[in-house]
FILUM-30852 format. One record per residue: residue number from 1; residue in one letter; x, y, z of N, C-alpha, C in turn. Coordinates in steps of 0.05 Angstrom, whole numbers. Layout:
<pts>
seq|type|neast|nnorth|nup|caeast|canorth|caup|ceast|cnorth|cup
NUM|A|X|Y|Z|X|Y|Z|X|Y|Z
...
</pts>
This chain:
<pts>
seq|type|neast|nnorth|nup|caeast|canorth|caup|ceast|cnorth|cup
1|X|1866|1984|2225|1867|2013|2221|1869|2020|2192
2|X|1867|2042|2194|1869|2048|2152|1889|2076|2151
3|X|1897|2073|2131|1928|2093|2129|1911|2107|2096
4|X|1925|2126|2094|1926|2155|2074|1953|2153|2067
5|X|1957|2148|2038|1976|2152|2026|1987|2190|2017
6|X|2015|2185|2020|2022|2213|2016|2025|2212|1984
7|X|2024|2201|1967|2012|2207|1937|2001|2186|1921
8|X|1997|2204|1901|1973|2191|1889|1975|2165|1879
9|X|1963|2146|1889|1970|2120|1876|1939|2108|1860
10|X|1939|2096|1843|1928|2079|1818|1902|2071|1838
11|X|1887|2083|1829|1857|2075|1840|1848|2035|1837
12|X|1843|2014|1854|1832|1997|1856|1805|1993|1855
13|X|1798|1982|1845|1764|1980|1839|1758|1949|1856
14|X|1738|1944|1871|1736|1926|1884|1704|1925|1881
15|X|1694|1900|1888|1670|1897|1881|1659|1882|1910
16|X|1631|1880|1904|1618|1875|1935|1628|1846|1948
17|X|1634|1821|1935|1649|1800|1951|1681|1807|1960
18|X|1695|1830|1947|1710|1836|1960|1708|1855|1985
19|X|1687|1880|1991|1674|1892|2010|1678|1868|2028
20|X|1659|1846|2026|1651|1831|2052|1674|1814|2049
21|X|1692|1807|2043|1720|1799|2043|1735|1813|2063
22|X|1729|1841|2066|1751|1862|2080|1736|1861|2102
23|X|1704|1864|2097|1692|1865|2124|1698|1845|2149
24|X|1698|1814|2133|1704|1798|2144|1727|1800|2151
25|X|1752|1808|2148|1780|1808|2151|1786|1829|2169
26|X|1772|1852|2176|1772|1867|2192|1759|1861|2225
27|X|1746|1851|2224|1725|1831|2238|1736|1805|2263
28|X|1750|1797|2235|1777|1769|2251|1796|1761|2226
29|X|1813|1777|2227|1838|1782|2206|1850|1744|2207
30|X|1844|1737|2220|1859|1696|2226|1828|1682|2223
31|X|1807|1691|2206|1791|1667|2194|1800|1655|2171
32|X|1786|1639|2175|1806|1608|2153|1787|1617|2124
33|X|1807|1614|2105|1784|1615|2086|1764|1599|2070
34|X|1770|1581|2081|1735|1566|2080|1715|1585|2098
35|X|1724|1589|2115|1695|1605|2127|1700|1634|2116
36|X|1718|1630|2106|1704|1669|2090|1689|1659|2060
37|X|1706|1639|2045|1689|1627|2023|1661|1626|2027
38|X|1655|1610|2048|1625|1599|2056|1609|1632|2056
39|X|1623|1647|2083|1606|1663|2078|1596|1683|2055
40|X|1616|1693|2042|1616|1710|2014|1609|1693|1987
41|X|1600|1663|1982|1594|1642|1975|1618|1635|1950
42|X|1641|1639|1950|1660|1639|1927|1672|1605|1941
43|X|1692|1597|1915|1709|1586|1929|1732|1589|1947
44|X|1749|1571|1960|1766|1583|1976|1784|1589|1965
45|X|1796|1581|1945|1821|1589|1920|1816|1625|1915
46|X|1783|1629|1898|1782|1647|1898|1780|1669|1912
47|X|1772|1657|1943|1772|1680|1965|1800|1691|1964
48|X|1818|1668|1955|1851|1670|1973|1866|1688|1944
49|X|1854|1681|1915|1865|1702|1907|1853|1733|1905
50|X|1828|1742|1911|1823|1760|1913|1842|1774|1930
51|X|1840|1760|1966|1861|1768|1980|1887|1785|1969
52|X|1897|1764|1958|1923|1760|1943|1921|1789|1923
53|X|1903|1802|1913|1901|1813|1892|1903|1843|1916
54|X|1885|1848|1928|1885|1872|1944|1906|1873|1958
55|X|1927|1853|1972|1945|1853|1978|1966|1871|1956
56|X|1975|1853|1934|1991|1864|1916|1974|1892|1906
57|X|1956|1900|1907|1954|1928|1898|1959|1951|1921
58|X|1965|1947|1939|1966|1960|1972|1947|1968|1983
59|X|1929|1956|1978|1899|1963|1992|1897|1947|2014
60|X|1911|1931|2028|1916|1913|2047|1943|1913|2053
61|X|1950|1923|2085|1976|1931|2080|1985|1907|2107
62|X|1968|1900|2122|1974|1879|2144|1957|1873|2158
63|X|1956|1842|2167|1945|1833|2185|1953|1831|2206
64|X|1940|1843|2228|1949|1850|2257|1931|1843|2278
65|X|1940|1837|2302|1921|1848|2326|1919|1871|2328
66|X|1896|1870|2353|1888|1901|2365|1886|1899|2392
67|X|1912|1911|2397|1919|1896|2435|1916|1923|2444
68|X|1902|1910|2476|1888|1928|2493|1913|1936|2507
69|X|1925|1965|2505|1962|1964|2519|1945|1974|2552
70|X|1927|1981|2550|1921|1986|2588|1915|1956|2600
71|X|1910|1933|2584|1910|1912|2599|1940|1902|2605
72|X|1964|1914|2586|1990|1911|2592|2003|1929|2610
73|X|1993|1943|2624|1999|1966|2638|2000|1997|2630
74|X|1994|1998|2607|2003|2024|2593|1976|2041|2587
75|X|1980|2066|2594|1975|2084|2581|1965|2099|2548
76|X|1954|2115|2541|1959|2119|2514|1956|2153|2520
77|X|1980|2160|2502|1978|2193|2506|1982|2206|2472
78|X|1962|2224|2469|1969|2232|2440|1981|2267|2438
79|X|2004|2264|2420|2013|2288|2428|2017|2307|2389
80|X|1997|2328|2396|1999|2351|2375|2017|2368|2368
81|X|2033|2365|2346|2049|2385|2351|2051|2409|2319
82|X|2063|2433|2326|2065|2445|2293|2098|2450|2300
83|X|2101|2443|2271|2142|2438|2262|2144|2460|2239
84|X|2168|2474|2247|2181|2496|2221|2192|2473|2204
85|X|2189|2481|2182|2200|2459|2161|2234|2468|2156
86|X|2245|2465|2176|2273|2470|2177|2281|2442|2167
87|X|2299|2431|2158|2307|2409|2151|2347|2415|2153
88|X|2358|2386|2158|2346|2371|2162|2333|2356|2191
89|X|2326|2382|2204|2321|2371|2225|2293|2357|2236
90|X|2269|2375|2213|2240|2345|2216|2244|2326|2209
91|X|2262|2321|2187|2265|2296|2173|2272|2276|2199
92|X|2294|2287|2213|2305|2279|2231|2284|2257|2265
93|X|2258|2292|2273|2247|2287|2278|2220|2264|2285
94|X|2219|2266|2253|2201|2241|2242|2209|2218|2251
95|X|2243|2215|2237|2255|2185|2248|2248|2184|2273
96|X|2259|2208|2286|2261|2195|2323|2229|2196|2329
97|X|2215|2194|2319|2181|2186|2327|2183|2157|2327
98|X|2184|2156|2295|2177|2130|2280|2199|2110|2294
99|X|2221|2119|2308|2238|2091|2315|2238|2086|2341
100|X|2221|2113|2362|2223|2115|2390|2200|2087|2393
101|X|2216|2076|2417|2209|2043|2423|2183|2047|2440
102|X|2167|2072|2451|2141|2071|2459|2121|2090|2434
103|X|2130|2091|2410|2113|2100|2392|2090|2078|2385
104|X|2062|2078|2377|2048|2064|2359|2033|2074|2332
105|X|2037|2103|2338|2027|2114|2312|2042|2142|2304
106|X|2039|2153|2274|2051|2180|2278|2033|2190|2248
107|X|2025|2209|2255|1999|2220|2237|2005|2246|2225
108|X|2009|2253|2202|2022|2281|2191|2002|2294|2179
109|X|1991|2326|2191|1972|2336|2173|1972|2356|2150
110|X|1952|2363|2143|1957|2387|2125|1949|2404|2137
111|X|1945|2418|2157|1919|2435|2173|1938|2445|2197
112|X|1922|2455|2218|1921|2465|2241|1949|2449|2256
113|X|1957|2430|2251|1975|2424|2262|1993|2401|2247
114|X|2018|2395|2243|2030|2385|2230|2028|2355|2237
115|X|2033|2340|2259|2043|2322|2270|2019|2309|2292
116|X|2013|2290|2296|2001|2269|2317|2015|2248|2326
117|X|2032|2244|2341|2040|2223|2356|2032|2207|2372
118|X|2011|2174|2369|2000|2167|2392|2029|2144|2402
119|X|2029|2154|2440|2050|2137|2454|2040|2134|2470
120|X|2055|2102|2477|2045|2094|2503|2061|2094|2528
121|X|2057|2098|2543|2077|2095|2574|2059|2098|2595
122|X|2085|2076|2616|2072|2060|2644|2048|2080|2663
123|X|2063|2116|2655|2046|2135|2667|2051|2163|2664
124|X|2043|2176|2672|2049|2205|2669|2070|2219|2669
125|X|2080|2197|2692|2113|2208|2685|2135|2203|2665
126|X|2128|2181|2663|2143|2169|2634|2143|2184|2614
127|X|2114|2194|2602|2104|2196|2585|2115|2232|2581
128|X|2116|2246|2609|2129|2266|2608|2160|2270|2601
129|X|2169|2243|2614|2195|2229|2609|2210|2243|2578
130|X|2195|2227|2566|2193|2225|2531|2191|2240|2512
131|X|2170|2256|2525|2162|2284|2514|2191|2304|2517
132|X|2186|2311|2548|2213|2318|2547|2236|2323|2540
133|X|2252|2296|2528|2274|2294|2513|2262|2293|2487
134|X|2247|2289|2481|2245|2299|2446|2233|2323|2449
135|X|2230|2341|2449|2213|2370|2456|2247|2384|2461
136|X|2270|2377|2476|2288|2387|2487|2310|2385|2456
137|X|2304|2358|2449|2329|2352|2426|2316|2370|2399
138|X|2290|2378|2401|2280|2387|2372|2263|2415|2379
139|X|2277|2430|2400|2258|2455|2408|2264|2470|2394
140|X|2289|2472|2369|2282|2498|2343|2258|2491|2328
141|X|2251|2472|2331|2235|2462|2303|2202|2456|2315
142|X|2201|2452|2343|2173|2448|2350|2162|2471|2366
143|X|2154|2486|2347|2140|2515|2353|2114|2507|2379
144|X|2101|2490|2374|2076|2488|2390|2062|2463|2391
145|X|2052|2451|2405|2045|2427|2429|2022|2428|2444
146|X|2010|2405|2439|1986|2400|2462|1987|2375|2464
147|X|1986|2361|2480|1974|2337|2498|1955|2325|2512
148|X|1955|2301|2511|1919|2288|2508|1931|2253|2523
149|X|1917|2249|2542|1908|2228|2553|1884|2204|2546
150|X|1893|2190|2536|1868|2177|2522|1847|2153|2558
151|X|1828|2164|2555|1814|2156|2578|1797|2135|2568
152|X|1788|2137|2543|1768|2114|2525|1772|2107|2504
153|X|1772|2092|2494|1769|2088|2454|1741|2069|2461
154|X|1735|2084|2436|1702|2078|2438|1693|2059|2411
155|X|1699|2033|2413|1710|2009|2392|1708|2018|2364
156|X|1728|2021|2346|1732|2030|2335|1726|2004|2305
157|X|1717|2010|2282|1700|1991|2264|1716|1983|2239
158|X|1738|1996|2237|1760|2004|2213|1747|2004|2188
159|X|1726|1995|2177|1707|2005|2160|1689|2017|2165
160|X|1689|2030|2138|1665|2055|2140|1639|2032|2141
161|X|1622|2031|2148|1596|2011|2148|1582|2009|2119
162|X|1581|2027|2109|1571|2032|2081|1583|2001|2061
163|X|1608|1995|2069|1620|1971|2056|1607|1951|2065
164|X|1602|1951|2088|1589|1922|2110|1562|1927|2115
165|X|1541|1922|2107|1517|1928|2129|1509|1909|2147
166|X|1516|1886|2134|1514|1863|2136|1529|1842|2165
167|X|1552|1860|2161|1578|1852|2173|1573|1868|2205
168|X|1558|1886|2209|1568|1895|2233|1572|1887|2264
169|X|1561|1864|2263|1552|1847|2288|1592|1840|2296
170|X|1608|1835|2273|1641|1825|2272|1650|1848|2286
171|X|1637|1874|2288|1659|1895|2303|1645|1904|2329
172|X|1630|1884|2344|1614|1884|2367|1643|1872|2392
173|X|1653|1892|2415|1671|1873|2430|1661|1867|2457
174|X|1668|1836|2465|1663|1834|2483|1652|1843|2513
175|X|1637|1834|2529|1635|1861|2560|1646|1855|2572
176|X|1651|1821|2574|1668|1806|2597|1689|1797|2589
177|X|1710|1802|2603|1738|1779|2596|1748|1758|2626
178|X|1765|1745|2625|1770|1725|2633|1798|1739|2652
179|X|1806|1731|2683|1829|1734|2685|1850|1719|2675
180|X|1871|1735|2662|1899|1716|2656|1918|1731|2665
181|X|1939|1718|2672|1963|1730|2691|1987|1718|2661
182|X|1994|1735|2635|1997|1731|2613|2037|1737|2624
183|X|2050|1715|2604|2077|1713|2609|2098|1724|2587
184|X|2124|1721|2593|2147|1719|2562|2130|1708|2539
185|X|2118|1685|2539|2113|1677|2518|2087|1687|2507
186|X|2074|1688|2515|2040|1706|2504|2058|1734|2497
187|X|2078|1754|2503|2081|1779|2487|2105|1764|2469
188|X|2113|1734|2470|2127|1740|2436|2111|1729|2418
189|X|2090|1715|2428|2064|1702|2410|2050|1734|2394
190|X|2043|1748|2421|2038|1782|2407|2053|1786|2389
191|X|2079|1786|2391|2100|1804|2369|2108|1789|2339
192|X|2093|1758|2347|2086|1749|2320|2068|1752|2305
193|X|2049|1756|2318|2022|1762|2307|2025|1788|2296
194|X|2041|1806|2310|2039|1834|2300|2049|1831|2273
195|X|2068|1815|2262|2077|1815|2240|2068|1810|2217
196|X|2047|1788|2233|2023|1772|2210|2017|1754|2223
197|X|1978|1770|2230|1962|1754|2241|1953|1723|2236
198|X|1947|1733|2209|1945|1699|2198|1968|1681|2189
199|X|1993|1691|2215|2005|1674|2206|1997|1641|2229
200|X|2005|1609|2214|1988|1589|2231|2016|1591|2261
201|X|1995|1576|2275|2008|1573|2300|2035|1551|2298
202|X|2031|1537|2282|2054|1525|2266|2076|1528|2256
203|X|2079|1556|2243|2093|1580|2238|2109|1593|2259
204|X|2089|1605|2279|2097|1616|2309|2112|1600|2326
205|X|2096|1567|2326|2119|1551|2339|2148|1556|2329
206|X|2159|1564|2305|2181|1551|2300|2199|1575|2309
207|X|2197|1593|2320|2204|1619|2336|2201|1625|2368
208|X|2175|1601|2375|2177|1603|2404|2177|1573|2413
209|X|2195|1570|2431|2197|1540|2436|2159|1534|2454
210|X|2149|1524|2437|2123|1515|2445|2108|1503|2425
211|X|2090|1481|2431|2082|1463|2410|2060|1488|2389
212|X|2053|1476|2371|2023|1502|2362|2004|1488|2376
213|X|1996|1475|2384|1965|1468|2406|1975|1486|2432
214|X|2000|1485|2441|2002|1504|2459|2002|1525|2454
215|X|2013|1545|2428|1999|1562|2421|1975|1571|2414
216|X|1968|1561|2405|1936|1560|2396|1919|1570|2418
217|X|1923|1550|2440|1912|1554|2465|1915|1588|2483
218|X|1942|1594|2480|1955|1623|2492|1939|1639|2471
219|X|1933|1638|2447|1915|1664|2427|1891|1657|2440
220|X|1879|1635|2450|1853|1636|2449|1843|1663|2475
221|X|1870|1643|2497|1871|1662|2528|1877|1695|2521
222|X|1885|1700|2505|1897|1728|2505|1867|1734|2499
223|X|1849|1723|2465|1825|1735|2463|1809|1736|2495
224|X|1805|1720|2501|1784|1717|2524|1793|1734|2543
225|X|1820|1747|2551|1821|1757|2575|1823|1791|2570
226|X|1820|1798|2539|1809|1824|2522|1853|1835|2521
227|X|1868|1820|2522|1894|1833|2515|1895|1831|2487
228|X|1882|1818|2468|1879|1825|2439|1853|1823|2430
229|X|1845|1849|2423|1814|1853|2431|1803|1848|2404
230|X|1814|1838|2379|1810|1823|2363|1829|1835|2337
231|X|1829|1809|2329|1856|1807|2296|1835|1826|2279
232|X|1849|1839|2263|1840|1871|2242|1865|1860|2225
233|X|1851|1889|2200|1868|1886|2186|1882|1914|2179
234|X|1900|1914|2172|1919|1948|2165|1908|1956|2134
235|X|1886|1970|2128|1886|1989|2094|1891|2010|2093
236|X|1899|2016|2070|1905|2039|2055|1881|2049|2034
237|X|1864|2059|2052|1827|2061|2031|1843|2089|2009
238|X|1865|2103|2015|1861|2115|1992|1862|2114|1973
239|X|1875|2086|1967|1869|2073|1945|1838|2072|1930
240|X|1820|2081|1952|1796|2075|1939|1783|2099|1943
241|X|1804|2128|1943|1794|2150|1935|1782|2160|1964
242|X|1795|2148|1987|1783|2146|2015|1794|2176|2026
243|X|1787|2193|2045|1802|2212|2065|1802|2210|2085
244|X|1817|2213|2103|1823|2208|2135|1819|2239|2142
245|X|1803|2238|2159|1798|2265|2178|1799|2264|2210
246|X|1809|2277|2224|1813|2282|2247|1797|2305|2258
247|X|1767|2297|2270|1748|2320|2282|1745|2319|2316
248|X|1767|2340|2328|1764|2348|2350|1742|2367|2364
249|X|1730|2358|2392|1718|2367|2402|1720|2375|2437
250|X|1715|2406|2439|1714|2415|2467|1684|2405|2474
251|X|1674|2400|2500|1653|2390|2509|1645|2418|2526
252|X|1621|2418|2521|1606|2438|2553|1599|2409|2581
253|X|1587|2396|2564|1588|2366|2594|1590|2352|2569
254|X|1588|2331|2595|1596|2304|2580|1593|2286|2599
255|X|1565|2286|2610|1560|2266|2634|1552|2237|2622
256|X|1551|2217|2639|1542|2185|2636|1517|2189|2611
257|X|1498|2205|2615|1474|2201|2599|1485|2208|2573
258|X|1501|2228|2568|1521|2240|2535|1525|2224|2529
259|X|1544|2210|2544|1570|2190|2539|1559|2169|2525
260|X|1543|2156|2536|1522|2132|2523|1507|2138|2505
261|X|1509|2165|2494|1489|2163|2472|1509|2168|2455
262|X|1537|2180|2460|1551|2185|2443|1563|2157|2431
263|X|1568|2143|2451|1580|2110|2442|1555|2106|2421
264|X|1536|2105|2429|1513|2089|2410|1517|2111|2379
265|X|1519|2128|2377|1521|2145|2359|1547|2139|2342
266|X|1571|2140|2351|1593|2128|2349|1585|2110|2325
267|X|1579|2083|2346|1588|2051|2338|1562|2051|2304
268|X|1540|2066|2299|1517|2064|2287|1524|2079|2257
269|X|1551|2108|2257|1559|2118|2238|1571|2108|2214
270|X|1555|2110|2190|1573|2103|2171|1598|2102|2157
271|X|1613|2130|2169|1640|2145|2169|1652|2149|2184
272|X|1643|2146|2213|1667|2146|2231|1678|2122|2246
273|X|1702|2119|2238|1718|2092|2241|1729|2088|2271
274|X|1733|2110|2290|1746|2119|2311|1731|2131|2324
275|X|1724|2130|2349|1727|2159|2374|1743|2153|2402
276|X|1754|2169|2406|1769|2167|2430|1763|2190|2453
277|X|1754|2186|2482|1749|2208|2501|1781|2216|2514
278|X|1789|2236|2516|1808|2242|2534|1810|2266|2536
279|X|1827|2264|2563|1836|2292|2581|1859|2303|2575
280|X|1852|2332|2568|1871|2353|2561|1855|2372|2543
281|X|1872|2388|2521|1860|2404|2505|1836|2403|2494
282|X|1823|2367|2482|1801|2371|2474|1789|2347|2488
283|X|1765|2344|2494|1742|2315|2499|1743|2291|2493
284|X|1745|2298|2464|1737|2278|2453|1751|2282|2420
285|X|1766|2263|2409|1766|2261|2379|1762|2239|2359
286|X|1748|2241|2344|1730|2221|2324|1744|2226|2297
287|X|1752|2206|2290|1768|2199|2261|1747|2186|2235
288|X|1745|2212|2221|1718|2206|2201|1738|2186|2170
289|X|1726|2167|2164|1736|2162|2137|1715|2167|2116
290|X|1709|2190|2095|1698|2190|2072|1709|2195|2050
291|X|1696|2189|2025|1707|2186|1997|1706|2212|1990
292|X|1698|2234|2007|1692|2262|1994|1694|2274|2009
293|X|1687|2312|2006|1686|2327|2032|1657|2318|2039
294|X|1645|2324|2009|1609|2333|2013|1599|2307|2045
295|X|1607|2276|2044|1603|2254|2059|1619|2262|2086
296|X|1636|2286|2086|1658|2284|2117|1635|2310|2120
297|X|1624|2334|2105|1607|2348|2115|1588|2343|2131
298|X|1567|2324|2123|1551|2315|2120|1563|2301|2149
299|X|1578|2285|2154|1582|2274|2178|1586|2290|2205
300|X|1604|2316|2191|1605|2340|2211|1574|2344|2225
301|X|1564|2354|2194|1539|2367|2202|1516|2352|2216
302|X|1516|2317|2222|1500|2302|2235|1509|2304|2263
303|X|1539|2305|2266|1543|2311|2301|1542|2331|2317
304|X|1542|2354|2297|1533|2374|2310|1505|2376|2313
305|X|1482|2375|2298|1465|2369|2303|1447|2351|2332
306|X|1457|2330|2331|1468|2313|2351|1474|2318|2377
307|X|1493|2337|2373|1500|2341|2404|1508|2374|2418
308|X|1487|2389|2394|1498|2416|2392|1497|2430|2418
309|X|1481|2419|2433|1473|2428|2466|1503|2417|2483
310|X|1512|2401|2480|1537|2398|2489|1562|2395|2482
311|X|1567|2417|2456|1592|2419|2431|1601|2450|2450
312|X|1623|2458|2461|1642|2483|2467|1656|2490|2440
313|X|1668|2476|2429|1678|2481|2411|1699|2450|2398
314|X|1706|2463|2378|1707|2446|2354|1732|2446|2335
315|X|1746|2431|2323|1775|2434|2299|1771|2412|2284
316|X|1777|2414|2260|1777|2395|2246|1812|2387|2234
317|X|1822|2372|2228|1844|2367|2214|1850|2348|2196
318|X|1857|2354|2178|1864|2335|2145|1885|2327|2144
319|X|1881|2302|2140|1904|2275|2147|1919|2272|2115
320|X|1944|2279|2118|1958|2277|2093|1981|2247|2088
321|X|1991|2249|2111|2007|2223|2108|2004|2200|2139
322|X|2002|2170|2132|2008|2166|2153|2031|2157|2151
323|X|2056|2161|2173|2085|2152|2173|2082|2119|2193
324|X|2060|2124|2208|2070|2097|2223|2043|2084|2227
325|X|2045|2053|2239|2024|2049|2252|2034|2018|2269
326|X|2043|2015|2284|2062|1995|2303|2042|1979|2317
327|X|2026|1961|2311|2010|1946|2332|2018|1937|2359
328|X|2053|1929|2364|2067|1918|2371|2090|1935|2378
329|X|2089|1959|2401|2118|1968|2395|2138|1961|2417
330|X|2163|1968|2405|2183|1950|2411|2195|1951|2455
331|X|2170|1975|2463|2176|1978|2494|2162|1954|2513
332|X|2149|1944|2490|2134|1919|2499|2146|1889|2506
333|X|2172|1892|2489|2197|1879|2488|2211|1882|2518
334|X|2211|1903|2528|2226|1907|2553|2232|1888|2576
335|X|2208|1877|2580|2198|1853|2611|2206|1832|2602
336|X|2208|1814|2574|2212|1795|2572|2244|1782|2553
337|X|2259|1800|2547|2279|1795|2528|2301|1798|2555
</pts>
């Protein structure tokens, strides 16, 4: 995923073996770096300090999976909200987002609405559950609310393509997976990985009683059976002068023949990193990353184009801070501790 810093930090300059460095790392965040050497043709020292270099400048903020939570039972619900800047009770708010144990993301705008919360829960009721008591503990402060069911994520590329052209075949996912009936140990293997993907299975052993060939083996099963639909990496592109935008859309249809052209449209964009279909207030929302407006215009203005016969209507929103981003959150913990 890629995060927006809430100020201005020291521009990084990166050059095209670092591009296909990230591309690659976005791709399968646990390749060895001999095979990222080979491919970007450097040595492996130098692949590892480049690494090393974007790391220490925060342009690389973690290596993570990207776990499928509906293959874990869960849901994903994203919830809009606008907050009076009463304090200290957003401050407050924020925390109880950022620490609530079914959070995975929390998105702060400058625009139309303050707040994005994506959570997950078992189902509708839960999820109402949750809402609920935070909506009840912070109803001076949360003026207004909408809610959204996420029905698709439509594979999402975490680079803009413009970096990779080369690379895009790495953010292609699977059609088929494998059955696995996944235990305690495959979600604390997850909750290591969440911490750091490339960390070795060697490492992980020394936290889960299991050899690393037996680990090794449980990452391979989790890939194949699509519960980690592949290792990414966590940036901060505004380091590189990047913007996060949030472009919502009402649909007039949105039948099988849309849908498929919209995926193909999607996955082919140079700027949009995200789309997700769901039910509630809007269709569909697509998360544009460009270095400018004139490139997020320009992106606007190709989808509408695009799909103007079946656009109802439309919001845009400007992504100012991200507060969270949890690959791994802690309700996942529940079944096996």
């Amino acid at each position: 995923m890629v995060k927006i810093s809430q100020t201005k930090v020291k521009k990084v300059d990166i050059d095209i073996k670092d591009q296909k460095i990230l591309a690659l790392l976005s791709g399968n965040s646990r390749m060895p770096l001999s095979e990222i050497a080979k491919s970007v043709q450097l040595s492996r020292d130098l692949v590892n300090y480049r690494i090393q270099r974007m790391i220490k400048a925060g342009l690389i903020l973690n290596f993570m999976p990207e776990i499928d939570f509906k293959k874990l039972g869960f849901d994903i619900y994203h919830l809009f909200m606008v907050i009076s800047d009463e304090e200290p009770k957003k401050t407050e708010l924020i925390q109880a987002l950022k620490n609530h144990k079914n959070t995975i993301s929390l998105t702060e705008y400058s625009d139309r609405w303050d707040f994005e919360a994506c959570i997950i829960a078992k189902d509708i009721y839960e999820f109402d559950k949750i809402f609920t008591e935070l909506s009840s503990k912070f109803s001076q402060i949360i003026t207004e609310r909408i809610r959204m069911t996420v029905i698709e994520s439509y594979d999402p590329i975490i680079l803009p393509f413009q970096f990779t052209p080369e690379f895009t075949k790495l953010m292609q996912s699977k059609s088929k997976y494998i059955d696995y009936a996944y235990d305690a140990y495959d979600m604390k293997i997850l909750e290591q990985l969440s911490k750091d993907a490339r960390m070795s299975t060697y490492e992980i052993s020394k936290s889960i009683p299991l050899s690393a060939d037996a680990i090794g083996i449980r990452i391979k099963k989790l890939l194949n059976c699509g519960i980690i639909k592949k290792f990414t990496v966590h940036l901060d592109l505004s380091i590189l002068d990047y913007n996060l935008y949030t472009f919502a859309l009402q649909m007039k249809v949105f039948d099988k023949p849309t849908e498929t052209k919209f995926k193909s449209f999607v996955r082919g964009h140079p700027y949009i990193v995200k789309a997700i279909k769901t039910l509630g207030a809007f269709d569909i929302l697509i998360y544009i990353n460009a270095e400018n407006t004139k490139k997020f215009h320009e992106t606007v203005k190709c989808i509408r184009n695009e799909f103007s016969f079946f656009i109802k209507n439309q919001d845009t929103y400007v992504v100012f801070k991200e507060h969270l981003l949890c690959p791994f959150p802690q309700i996942l913990k529940k079944d096996y501790t």
